[in-house]
Structure formats: C-alpha cells, structure tokens
C-alpha positions as CSV (number, residue, x, y, z in Angstrom):
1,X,-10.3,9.5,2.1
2,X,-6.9,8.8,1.6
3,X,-5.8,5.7,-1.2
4,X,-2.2,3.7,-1.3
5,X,-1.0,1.5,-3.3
6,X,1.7,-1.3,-2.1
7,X,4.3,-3.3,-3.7
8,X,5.4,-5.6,-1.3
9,X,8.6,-7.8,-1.5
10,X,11.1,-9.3,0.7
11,X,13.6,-6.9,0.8
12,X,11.4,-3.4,0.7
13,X,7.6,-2.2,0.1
14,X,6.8,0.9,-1.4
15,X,4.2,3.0,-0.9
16,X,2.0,5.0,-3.2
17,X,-0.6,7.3,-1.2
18,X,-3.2,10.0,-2.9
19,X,-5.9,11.9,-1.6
20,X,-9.6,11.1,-3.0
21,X,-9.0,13.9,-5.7
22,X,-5.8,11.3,-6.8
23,X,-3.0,14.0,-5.8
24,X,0.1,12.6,-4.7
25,X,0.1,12.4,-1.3
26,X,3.7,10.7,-0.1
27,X,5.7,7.5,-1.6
28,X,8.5,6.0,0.0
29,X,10.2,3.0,0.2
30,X,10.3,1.3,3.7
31,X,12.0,-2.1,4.9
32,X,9.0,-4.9,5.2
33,X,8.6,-4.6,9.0
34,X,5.7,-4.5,11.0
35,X,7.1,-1.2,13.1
36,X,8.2,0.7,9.5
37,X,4.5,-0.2,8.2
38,X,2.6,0.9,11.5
39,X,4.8,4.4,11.1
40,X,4.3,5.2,7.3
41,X,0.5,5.0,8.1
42,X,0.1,6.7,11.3
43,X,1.8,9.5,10.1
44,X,-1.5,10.5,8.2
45,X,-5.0,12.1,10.3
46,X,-6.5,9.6,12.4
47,X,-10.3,10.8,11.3
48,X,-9.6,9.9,7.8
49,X,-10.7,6.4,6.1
50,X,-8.1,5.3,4.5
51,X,-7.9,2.3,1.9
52,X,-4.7,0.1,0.4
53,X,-4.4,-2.4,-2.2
54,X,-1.3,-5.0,-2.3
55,X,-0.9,-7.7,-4.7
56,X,-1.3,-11.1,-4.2
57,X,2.2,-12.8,-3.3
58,X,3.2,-15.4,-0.9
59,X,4.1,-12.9,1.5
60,X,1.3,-10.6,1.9
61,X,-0.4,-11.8,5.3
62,X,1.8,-10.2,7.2
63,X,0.7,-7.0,5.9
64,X,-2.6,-7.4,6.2
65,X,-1.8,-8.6,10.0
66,X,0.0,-5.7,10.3
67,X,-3.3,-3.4,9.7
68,X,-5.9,-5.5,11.3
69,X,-3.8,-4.7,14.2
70,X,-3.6,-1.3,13.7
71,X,-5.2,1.2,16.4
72,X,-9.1,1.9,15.5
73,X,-8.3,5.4,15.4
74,X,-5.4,5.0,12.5
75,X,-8.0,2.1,10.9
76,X,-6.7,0.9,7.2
77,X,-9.0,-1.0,4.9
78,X,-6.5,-3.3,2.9
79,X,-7.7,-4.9,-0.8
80,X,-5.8,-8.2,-2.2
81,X,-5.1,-7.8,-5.8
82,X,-5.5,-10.2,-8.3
83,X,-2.3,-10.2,-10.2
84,X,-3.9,-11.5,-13.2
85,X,-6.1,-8.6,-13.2
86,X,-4.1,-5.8,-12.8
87,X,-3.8,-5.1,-16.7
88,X,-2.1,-1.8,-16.1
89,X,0.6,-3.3,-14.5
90,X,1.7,-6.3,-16.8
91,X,1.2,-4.0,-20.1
92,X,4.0,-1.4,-18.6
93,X,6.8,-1.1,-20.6
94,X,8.8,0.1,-16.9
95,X,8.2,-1.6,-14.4
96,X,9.6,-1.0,-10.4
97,X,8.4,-1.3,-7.1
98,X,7.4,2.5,-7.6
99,X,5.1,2.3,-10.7
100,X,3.9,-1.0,-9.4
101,X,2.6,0.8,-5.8
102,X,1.4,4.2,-7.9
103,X,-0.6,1.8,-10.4
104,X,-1.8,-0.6,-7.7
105,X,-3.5,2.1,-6.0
C-alpha cells in the first residue's frame, strides 16, 4: 500500500509518497499537467493499492480526472480534503507546498 499526499496549485503540485510503514517513498514537485501526473504515479508497481489525498481548491477536478483515467493496472484511489479540517496544516508555523503534500498524506 502506497500513501501520497498532494498540494495542488496552479503553477506546480507536489507530491508526498510513503509506504504503509510511513517511510518516505519519493517527493517532487511536477508542473500541474495531466501527462507529468500520469508519470509521477506510474513510476510506482502496478500490483500495489495506492491512495492520495488533495485539498479542496477550485482546481482539483482535474486531478481527480486525471486518475479516474488512469490504467486499471496503475489504479489510484484519490481523497478530497476538507481544508477546514486539516488542523495539522493551518497550526504550522512553515508552511510550503512540501509540508503541505507530506502532512496532507
């Protein structure tokens, strides 16, 4: 089981992956593009579930476009955040793109 967090903007997402034991996988930054997004996740074994979580913006249907349309043997299972609800998030005293996707997930 693989886990990512996403913080998705207009000009870049980042990525935050970890493996079910929460070791850091990979994280990268990658331009908000439906070809960039299909890459970062098909880079990881086909026979293992993997979940994401983005929060809740005006732009996120894309995304989740993106991974509906993803081949069944790369499948991703993407979560909407609640932005209200991600506590960890708001009480950072740093926040990026980077802590944003490493919380988020």
């Amino acid at each position: 089981m693989l886990y990512s967090g996403i913080a998705l903007h207009k000009r870049d997402l980042v990525i935050a992956t970890v493996d079910a034991a929460g070791h850091s996988v990979t994280a990268k930054r990658i331009k908000p593009t439906s070809q960039s997004v299909r890459t970062y996740f098909e880079q990881f074994p086909r026979e293992s579930e993997h979940r994401a979580v983005v929060e809740a913006t005006r732009s996120w249907y894309w995304l989740c476009d993106v991974l509906r349309t993803m081949p069944q043997t790369a499948p991703v299972t993407l979560t909407l955040a609640n932005p209200g609800r991600l506590r960890a998030m708001s009480a950072a005293k740093v926040q990026t793109n980077a802590v944003d996707a490493e919380i988020a997930r």
